[in-house]
C-alpha positions as CSV (number, residue, x, y, z in Angstrom):
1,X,0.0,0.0,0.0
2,X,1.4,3.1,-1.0
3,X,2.7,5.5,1.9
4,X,0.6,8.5,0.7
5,X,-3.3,9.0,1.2
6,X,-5.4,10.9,-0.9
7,X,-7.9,13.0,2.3
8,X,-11.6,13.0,1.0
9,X,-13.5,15.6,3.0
10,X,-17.1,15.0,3.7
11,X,-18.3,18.4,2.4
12,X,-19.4,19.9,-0.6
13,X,-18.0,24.0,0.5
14,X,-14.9,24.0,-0.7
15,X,-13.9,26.6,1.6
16,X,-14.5,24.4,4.4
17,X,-12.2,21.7,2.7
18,X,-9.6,24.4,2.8
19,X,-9.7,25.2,6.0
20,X,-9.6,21.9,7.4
21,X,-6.7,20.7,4.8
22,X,-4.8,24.0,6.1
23,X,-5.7,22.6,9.9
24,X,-4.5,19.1,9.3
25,X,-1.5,20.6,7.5
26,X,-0.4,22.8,10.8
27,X,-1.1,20.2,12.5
28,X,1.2,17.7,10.9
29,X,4.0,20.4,11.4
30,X,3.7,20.4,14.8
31,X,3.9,16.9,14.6
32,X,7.1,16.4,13.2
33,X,8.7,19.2,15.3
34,X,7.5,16.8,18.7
35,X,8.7,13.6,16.9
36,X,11.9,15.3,15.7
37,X,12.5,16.0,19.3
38,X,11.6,12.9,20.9
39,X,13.7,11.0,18.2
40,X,16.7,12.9,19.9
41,X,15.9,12.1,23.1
42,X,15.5,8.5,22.4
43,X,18.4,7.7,20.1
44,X,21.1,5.3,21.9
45,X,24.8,6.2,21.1
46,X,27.5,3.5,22.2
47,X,29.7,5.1,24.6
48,X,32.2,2.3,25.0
49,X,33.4,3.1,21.6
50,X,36.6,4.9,21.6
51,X,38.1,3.8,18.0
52,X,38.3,7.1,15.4
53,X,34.8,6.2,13.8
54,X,33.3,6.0,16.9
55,X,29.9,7.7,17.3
56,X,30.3,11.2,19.3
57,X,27.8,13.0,21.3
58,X,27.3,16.5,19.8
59,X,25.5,19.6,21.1
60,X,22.7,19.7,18.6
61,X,21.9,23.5,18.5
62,X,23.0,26.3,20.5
63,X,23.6,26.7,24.1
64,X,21.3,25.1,26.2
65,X,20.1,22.6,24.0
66,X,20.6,18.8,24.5
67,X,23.6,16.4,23.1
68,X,22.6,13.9,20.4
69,X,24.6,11.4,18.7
70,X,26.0,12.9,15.6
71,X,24.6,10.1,13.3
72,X,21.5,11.1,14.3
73,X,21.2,13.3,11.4
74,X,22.0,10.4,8.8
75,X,19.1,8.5,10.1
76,X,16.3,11.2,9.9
77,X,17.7,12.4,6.2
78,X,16.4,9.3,5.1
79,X,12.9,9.4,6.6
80,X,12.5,12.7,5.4
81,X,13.7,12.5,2.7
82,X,16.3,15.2,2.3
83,X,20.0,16.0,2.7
84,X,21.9,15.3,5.7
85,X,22.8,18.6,5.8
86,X,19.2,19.5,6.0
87,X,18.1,17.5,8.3
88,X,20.8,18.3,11.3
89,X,19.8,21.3,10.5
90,X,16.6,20.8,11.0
91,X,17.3,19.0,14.5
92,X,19.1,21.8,15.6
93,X,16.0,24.3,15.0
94,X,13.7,22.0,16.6
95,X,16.1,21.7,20.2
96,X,16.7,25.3,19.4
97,X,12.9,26.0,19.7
98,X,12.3,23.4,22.6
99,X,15.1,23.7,24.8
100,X,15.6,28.1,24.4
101,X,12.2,28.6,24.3
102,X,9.8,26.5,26.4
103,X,7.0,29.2,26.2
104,X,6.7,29.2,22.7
105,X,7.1,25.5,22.2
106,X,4.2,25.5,24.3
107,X,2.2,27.7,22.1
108,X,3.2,25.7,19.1
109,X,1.8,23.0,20.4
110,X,-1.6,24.8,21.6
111,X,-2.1,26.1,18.3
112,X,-1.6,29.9,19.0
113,X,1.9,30.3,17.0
114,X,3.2,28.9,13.7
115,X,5.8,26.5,14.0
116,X,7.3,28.5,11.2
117,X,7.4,31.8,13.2
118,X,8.1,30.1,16.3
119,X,11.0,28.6,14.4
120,X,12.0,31.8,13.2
121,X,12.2,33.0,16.7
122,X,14.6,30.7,17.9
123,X,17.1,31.2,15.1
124,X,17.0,34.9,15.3
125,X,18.3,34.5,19.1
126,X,20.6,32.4,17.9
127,X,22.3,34.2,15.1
128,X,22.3,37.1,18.0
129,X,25.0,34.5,19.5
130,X,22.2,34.8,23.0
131,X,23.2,32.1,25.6
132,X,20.3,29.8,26.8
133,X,19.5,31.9,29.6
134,X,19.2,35.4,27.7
135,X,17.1,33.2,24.8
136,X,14.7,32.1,27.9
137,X,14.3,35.8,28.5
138,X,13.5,37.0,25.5
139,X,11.0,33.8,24.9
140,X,9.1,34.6,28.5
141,X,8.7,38.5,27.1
142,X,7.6,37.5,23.9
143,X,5.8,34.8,23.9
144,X,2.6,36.1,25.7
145,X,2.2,38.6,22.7
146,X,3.3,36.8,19.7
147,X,0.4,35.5,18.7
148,X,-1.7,38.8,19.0
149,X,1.1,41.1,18.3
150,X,1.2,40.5,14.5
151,X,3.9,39.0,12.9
152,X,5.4,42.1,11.7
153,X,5.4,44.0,15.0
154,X,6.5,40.7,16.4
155,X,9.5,40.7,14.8
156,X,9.9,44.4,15.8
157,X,9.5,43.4,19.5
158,X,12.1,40.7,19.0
159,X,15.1,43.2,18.2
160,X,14.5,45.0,20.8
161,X,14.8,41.8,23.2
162,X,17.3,40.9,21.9
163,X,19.5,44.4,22.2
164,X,17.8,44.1,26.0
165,X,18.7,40.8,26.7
166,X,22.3,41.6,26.4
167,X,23.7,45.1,25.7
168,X,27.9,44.3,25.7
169,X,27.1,41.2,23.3
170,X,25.1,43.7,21.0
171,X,27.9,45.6,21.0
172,X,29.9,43.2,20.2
173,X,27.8,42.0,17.2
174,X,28.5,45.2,15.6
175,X,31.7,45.1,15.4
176,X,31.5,41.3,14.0
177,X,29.4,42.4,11.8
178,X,31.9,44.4,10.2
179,X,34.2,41.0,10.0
180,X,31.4,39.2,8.1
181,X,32.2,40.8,4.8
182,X,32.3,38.3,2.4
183,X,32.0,37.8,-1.6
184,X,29.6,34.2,-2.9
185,X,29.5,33.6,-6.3
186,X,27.2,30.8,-7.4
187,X,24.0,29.7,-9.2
188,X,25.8,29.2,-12.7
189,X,22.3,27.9,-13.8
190,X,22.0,28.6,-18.1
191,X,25.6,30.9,-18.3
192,X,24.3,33.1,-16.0
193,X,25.5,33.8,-12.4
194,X,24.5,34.9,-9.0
195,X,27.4,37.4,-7.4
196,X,26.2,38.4,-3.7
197,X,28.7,40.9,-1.6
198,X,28.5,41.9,1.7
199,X,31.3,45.1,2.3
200,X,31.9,48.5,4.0
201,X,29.6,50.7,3.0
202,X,32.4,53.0,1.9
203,X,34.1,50.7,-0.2
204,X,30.0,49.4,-1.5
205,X,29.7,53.5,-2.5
206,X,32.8,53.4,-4.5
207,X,32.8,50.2,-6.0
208,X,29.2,51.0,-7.0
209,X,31.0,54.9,-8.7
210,X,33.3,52.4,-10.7
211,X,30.9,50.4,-11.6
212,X,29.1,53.7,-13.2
213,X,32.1,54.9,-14.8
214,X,32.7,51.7,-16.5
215,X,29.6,51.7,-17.8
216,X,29.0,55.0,-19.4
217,X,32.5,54.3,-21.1
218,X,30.7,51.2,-22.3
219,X,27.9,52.8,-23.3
220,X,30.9,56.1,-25.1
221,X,32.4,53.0,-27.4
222,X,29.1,51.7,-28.6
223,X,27.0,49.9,-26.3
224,X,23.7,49.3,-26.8
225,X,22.8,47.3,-24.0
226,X,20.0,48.4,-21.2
227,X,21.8,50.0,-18.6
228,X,21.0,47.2,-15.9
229,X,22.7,45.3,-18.2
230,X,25.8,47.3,-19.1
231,X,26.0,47.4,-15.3
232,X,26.2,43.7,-15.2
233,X,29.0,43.9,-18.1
234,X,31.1,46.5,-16.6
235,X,31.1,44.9,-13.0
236,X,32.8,41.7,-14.9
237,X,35.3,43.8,-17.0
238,X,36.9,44.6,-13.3
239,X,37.7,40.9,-13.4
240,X,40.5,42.1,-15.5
241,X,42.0,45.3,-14.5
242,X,43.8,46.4,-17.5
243,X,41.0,45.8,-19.4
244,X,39.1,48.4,-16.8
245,X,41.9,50.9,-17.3
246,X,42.1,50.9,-20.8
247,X,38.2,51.5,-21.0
248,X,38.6,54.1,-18.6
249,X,41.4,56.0,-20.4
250,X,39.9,55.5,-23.5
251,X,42.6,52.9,-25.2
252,X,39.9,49.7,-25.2
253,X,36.7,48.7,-25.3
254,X,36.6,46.2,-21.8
255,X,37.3,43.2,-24.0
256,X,38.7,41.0,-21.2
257,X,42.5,39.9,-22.2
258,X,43.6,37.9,-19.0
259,X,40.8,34.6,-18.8
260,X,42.3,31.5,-18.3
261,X,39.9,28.2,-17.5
262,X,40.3,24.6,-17.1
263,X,36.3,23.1,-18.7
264,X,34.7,19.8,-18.4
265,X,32.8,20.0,-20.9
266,X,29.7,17.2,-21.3
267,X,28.1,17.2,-25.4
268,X,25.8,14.4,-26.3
269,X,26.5,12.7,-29.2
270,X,23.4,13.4,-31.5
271,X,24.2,17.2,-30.4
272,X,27.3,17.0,-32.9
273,X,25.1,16.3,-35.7
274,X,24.4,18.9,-38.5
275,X,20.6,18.9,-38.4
276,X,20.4,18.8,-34.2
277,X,23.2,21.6,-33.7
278,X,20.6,24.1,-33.6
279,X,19.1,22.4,-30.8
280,X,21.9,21.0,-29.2
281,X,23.0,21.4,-25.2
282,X,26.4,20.9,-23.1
283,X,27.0,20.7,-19.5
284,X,29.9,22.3,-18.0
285,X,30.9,20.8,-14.6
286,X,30.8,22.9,-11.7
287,X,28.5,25.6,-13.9
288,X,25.2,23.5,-15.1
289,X,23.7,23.1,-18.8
290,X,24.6,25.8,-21.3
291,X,23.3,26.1,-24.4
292,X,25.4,25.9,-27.5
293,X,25.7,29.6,-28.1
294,X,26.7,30.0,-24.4
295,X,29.1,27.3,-24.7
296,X,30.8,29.4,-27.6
297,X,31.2,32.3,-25.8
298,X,33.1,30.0,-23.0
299,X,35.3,28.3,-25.3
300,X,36.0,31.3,-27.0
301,X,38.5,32.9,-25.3
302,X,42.1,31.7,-26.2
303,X,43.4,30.8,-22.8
304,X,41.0,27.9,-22.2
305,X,42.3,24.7,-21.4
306,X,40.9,21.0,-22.3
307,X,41.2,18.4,-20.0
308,X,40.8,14.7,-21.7
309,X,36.8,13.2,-21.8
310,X,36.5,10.6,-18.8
311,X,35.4,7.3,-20.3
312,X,32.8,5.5,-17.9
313,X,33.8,2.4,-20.3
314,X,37.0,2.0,-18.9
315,X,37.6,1.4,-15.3
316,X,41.3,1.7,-14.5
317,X,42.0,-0.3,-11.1
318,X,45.1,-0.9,-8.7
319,X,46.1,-2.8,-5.7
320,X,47.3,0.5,-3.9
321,X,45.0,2.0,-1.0
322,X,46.1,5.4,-2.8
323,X,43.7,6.1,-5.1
324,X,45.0,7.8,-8.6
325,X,44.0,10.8,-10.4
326,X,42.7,9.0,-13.4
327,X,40.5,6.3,-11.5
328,X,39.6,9.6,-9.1
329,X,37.9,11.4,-12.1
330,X,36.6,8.7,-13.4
331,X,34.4,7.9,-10.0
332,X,33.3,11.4,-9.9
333,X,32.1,11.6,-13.4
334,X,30.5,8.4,-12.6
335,X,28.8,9.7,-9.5
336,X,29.0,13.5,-9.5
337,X,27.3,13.7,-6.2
338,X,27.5,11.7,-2.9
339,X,26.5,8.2,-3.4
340,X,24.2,8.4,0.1
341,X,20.5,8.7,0.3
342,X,19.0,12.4,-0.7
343,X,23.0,14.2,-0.3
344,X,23.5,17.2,-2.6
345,X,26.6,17.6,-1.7
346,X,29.4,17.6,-5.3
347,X,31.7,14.3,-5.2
348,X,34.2,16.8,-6.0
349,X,36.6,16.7,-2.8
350,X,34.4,14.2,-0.8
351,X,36.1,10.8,0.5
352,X,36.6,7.9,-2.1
353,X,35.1,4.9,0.2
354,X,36.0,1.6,-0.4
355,X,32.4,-0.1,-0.3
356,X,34.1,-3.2,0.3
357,X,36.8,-1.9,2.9
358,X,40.4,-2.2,1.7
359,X,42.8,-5.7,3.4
360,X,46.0,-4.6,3.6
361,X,46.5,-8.6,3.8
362,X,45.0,-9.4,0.0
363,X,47.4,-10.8,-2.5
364,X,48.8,-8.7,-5.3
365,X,46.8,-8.2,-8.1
366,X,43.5,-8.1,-6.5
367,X,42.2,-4.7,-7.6
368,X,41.1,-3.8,-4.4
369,X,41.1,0.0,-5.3
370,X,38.9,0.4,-8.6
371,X,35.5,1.7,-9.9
372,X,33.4,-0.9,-9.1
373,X,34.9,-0.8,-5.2
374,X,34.6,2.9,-4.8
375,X,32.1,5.6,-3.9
376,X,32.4,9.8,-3.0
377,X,31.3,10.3,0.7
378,X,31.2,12.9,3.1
379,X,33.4,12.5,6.1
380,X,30.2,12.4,8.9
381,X,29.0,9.5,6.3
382,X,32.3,7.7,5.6
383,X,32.5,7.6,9.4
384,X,29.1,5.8,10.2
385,X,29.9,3.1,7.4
386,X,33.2,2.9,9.1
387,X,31.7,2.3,12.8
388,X,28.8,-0.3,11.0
389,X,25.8,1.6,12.0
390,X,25.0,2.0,8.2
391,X,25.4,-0.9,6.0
392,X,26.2,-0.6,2.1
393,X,26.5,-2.6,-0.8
394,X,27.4,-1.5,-4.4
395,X,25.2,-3.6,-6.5
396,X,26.6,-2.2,-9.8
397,X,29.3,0.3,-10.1
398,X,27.9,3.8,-9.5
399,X,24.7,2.1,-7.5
400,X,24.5,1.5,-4.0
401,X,22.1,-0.1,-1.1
402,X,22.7,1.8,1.9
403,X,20.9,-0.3,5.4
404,X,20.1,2.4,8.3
405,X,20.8,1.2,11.6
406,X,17.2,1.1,12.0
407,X,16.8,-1.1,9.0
408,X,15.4,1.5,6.1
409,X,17.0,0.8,2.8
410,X,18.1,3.2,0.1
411,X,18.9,2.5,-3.1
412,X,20.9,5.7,-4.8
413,X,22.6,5.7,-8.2
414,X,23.8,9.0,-10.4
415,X,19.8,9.3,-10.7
416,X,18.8,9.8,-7.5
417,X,17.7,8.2,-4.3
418,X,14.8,5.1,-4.6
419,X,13.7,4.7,-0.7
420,X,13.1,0.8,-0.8
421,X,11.2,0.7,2.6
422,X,12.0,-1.1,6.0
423,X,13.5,-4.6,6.6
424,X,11.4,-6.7,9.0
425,X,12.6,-7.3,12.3
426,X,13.8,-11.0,11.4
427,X,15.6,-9.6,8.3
428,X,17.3,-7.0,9.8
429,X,18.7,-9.3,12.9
C-alpha cells in the first residue's frame, strides 16, 4: 500500500475543505517538530566506543540545548527524505525552539503560533549569539504577545529583546558584523550567475561609482545594451583590470584579455550532428547546462584549457589504498554527487570509500582500489559506514544499497535516491 493517502473531506463547500486541509496541514508540522525531538531524546549512542569512527555526542543547536549522537542526522535524512545537511539542520531548530524557548514551544503546540514563526524566533536569538538563559528571556517576554502582536510588529518586538537581553554582546555583534564581509559567487544555472557581496559601505559606494564609470565608457564606445545590463558587463570587466583601465582611459573597449579556465565539458552525441546543432545542449561541470551559443562564448577565449573526456567504459583499477588521479575522475564523473541517500553535496573533494573496505593482507593483483569498489562520501557519512551503524552494498558500479541502523533501505545511483522501505525485524537481525 502506498505510503501517501489521498484525504476525502465529507463536504461539498470548498472553503470548508480548505480550512480543514490547512488545519490538518499545521497540525502535521507540529507533529514532526515533537517527533523530531523525541527521536533525539530516544536515540542510543555507544559510549564504550573509543576507536576514530566511533559515534560522538554533539550539542545539537546552540547553548542550552541537549547532546545527540552525531549520526542522528543520517538517520532522519532518510525518513524525510532530504540531505543530511538538512536534516541536522533541521534537528538543531527544533532543540533550538524546545530547549531556548519553552513558552513558545508550548504555544506551538496549543495552536496559537506557527511553527514557522516560532521557528524563526529561535534562530533569530541564535544568530544574535544569545546564551540559553538570555534566549529564555527574551521567549518569556515575547511569547505572551506573539500570537496577538502580528507578525510584523513581532519581529519588531524581538530586536528589541534581543538588544535588552544583552547590551555588551550587541555591541559586540556590531563590530563582527563588520568581520562578516564576504563575496559568494554561485548559481551558474544557463551561463548566468549569481554574485552576492557583503562590504563596508564605503568601499559598496565606491565600487558602486566604478561600476558607473565603467559603464558610461561602455555605453561612449558603442554599447547598446540596457543600462542594468551594461551594469552587469562592466562589473565583470573589473575581473580584469587592465582591461578596466584601458576603457577608462579610453585605449579599449573592456574586452577582457587575462581569462584562463580549465572546462569539463559534457556534449551528447546526437548534439554534434548537422541537423540537431541548432538544438543542441552541453554541460559544464561545476557551472550546469549551457546552451550551444553559451558554450561558444566560454570556449571562446584563447586561454582555455581542455582536459581529456573521462570514459565511464574504462575502469582503470590498482592494488594501492592510494587512489589515482585517473581512477579519481573517473568515479566522480560516474557519481557527480554523494552516493548516500538524498546528499546534494558535489563528489568533488568528498572521500573515495572503499564499499568493500580495503585488506592490507589481500594478495597482489587483487584490484582492491577500482571503480566498481569505490564511492564519493562525506566524512560524517564515511565515518558511520566505518563504525557499522549504516550498511552498504554497491550492486553495480555507481549504484549503492545503503541499510540504516534502524533497518530503512536506500537505493541511490547517479539518478537519485529510490527509498526501498523497512526490513522486518527478522531480516534485519
Amino acid at each position: 500500500m502506498s505510503e501517501w493517502t489521498l484525504i476525502i473531506d465529507n463536504t461539498d463547500d470548498v472553503f470548508d475543505a480548505l480550512r480543514h486541509n490547512h488545519q490538518l496541514k499545521m497540525g502535521a508540522e507540529i507533529r514532526e517538530l515533537a517527533l523530531i525531538a523525541q527521536a533525539s531524546d530516544e536515540y542510543q549512542v555507544d559510549e564504550t566506543r573509543a576507536d576514530a569512527a566511533a559515534e560522538k555526542l554533539i550539542q545539537a543547536g546552540a547553548d542550552g540545548t541537549a547532546t545527540i549522537g552525531d549520526f542522528l542526522a543520517i538517520e532522519i535524512a532518510g525518513l524525510l527524505q532530504i540531505s543530511p545537511t538538512t536534516a541536522a539542520l533541521r534537528i538543531s531548530e527544533t532543540l533550538n525552539l524546545r530547549d531556548r524557548h519553552p513558552e513558545l514551544w508550548a504555544f506551538v503546540h496549543a495552536g496559537t503560533v506557527r511553527p514557522w514563526q516560532a521557528l524563526k524566533i529561535a534562530a533569530r536569538c541564535v544568530t544574535a549569539g544569545l546564551s540559553g538563559d538570555a534566549a529564555k528571556w527574551v521567549d518569556h517576554q515575547l511569547a505572551i504577545s506573539v500570537a496577538t502582536l502580528g507578525w510584523t510588529r513581532a519581529l519588531r518586538t524581538l530586536e528589541g529583546l534581543i538588544v535588552s537581553a544583552d547590551t555588551e554582546l550587541a555591541a559586540e555583534r556590531a563590530r563582527i558584523r563588520r568581520e562578516q564581509r564576504q563575496v559568494y559567487v554561485g548559481d551558474h544555472t544557463y551561463g548566468g550567475s549569481i554574485l552576492f557581496a557583503r562590504l563596508d559601505t564605503e568601499d559598496a559606494l565606491a565600487l558602486d561609482q566604478t561600476i558607473s564609470d565603467l559603464s558610461n565608457a561602455l555605453a561612449a564606445a558603442g554599447s547598446t545594451e540596457p543600462v542594468d545590463q551594461r551594469r552587469a558587463t562592466a562589473l565583470g570587466i573589473l575581473a580584469d583590470p587592465r582591461a578596466a583601465l584601458d576603457l577608462l582611459t579610453g585605449a579599449g573597449n573592456g574586452t577582457p584579455t587575462n581569462r584562463t579556465a580549465t572546462l569539463i565539458v559534457h556534449i551528447a552525441a546526437d548534439s554534434l550532428s548537422p541537423e540537431t546543432q541548432a538544438a543542441g545542449t552541453a554541460r559544464i561541470e561545476g557551472v550546469g547546462p549551457l546552451d550551444r551559443e553559451t558554450l561558444r562564448r566560454f570556449l571562446a577565449n584563447p586561454r582555455v584549457t581542455v582536459r581529456p573526456v573521462v570514459d565511464l567504459n574504462t575502469a582503470p583499477a590498482v592494488d594501492a589504498y592510494e587512489i589515482p588521479a585517473r581512477l579519481r575522475h573517473h568515479v566522480q564523473a560516474r557519481n557527480p554527487v554523494e552516493a548516500f541517500p538524498y546528499s546534494a553535496r558535489r563528489s568533488v573533494g568528498l572521500d573515495l570509500d572503499h564499499t568493500d573496505p580495503y585488506q592490507t593482507s589481500a594478495p597482489p593483483g587483487s584490484h582492491q582500489t577500482r571503480a566498481e569498489n569505490l564511492g564519493p562520501l562525506s566524512r560524517r557519512v564515511h565515518r558511520a559506514k566505518t563504525a557499522r551503524a549504516w550498511n552498504v552494498v554497491q550492486t553495480e558500479p555507481g549504484t549503492f544499497v545503503w541499510t540504516s541502523r534502524h533497518g530503512f533501505r536506500y537505493e541511490v545511483s547517479p539518478h537519485g535516491t529510490l527509498a526501498l522501505g523497512r526490513e522486518t525485524l527478522h531480516q534485519a537481525a
